[in-house]
N, C-alpha and C positions, 0 to 999 in steps of 0.2 A: 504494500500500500504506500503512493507513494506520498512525504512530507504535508503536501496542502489538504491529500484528501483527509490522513489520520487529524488536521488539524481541524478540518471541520466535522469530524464526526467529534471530536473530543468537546467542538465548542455545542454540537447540538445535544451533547449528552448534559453539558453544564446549564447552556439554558433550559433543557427539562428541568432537571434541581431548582434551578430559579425560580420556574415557572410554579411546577409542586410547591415552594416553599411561601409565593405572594400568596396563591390562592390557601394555602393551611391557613394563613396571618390574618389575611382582608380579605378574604372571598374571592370565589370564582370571577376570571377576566376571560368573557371568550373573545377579544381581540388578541392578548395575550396568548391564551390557546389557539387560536388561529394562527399567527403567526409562530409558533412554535410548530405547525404542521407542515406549514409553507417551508420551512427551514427542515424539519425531517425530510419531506419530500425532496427538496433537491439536493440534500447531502446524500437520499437513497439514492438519487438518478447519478449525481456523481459516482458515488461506487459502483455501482453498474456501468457506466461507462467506464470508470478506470481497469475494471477489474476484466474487461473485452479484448 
């Protein structure tokens, strides 16, 4: 895997923690979860294409 990809799966592992940890605090954000999908999403389509 190379450097940029591990870097953004690592940062979309941390915004999930983030994400989990506003909504435990202050309630659910579905903008928030939105965009944490949108960011899974094309970290998955990254690794799929890198891994081609």
């Amino acid at each position: 895997m190379p450097g940029s990809v591990k870097a953004m799966t690592i940062a979309t592992v941390a915004a999930l923690v983030v994400v989990t940890a506003y909504t435990a605090a202050l309630g659910g954000s579905g903008w928030l979860w939105f965009g944490w999908i949108v960011l899974a999403g094309v970290t998955a389509a990254t690794v799929a294409l890198r891994s081609r």
